[in-house]
C-alpha positions as CSV (number, residue, x, y, z in Angstrom):
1,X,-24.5,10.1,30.6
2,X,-22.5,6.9,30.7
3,X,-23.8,6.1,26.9
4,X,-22.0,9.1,26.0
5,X,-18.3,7.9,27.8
6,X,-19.0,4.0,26.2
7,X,-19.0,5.7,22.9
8,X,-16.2,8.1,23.6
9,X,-14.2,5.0,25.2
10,X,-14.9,2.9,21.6
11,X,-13.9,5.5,19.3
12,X,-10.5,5.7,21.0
13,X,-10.2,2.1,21.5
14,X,-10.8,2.3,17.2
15,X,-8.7,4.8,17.1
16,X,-5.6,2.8,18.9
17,X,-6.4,-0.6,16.7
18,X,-6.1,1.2,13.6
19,X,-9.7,0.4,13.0
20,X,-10.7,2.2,9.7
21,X,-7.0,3.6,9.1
22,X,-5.7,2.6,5.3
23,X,-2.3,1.1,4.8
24,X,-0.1,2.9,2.5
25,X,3.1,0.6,1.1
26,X,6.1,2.3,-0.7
27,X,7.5,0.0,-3.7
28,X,8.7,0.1,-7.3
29,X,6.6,0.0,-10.6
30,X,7.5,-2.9,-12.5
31,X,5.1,-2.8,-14.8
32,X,2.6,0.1,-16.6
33,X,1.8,-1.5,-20.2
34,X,-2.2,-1.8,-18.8
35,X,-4.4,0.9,-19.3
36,X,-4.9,2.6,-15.4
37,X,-3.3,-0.1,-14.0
38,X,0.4,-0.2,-12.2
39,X,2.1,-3.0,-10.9
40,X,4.3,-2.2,-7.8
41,X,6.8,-4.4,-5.7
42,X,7.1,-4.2,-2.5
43,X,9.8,-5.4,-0.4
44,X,9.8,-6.4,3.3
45,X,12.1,-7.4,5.7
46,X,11.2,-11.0,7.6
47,X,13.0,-12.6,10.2
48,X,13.3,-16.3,9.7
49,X,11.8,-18.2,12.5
50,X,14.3,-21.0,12.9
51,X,17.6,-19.3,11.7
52,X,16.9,-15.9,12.7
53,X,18.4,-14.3,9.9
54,X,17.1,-11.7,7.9
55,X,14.9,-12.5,4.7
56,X,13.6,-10.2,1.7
57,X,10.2,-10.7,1.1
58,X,8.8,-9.1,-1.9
59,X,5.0,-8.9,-3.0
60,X,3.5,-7.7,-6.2
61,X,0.3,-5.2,-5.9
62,X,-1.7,-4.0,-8.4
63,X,-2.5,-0.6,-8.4
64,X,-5.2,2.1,-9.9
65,X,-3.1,5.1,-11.5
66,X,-5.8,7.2,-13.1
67,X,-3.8,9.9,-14.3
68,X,-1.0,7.4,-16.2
69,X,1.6,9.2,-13.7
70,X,3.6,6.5,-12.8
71,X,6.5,5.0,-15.2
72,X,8.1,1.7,-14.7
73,X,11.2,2.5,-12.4
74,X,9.6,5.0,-10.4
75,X,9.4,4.8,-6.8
76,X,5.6,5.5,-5.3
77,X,3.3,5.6,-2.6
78,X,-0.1,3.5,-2.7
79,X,-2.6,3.2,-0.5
80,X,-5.5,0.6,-0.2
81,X,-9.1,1.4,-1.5
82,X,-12.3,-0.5,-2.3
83,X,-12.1,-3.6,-4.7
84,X,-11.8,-1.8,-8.5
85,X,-11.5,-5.0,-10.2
86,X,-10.6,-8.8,-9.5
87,X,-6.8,-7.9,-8.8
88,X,-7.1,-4.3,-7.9
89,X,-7.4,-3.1,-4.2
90,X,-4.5,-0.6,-3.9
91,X,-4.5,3.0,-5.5
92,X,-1.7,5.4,-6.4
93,X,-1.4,7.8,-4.1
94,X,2.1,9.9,-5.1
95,X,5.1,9.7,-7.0
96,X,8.5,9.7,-4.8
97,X,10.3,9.3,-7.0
98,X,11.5,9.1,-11.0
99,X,13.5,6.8,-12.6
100,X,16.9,7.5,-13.8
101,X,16.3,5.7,-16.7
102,X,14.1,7.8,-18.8
């Protein structure tokens, strides 16, 4: 009986820590000249530590886009995934958005 209430009690404390959750990031595709590959920025918002003030962070992800969806302008949704190559841990998950460009 109390193994039963341990497990119940870890799977909620999992649950809570975001233990086997994936993160999904919204950026912009700067790049799509690879073959299944995006590359998507991603901007964040970081409070400088001495000066307080408001920074823009941005980081560069490559993505696996299986279908060729994704254009270069377009905003998206990816979310992380196994290793698919040396660079690639992030998949595309939706388009949010197309550019105006095209």
């Amino acid at each position: 009986m109390a193994q039963t209430s341990n497990a119940a009690n870890a799977a909620t404390t999992e649950a809570e820590a975001g233990v086997g959750r994936k993160r999904i990031l919204q950026g912009i595709v700067v790049s799509d000249k690879m073959q299944k590959t995006i590359v998507v920025k991603v901007d964040r918002r970081v409070k400088h530590g001495q000066y307080q003030k408001y920074l823009t962070v941005s980081t560069k992800y490559k993505a696996h886009d299986e279908k060729r969806d994704a254009k270069v302008g377009d905003k998206v949704e990816i979310v992380e995934s196994r290793p698919i190559s040396r660079d690639k841990r992030w998949a595309l998950r939706r388009v949010l958005e197309r550019s105006k460009l095209q």
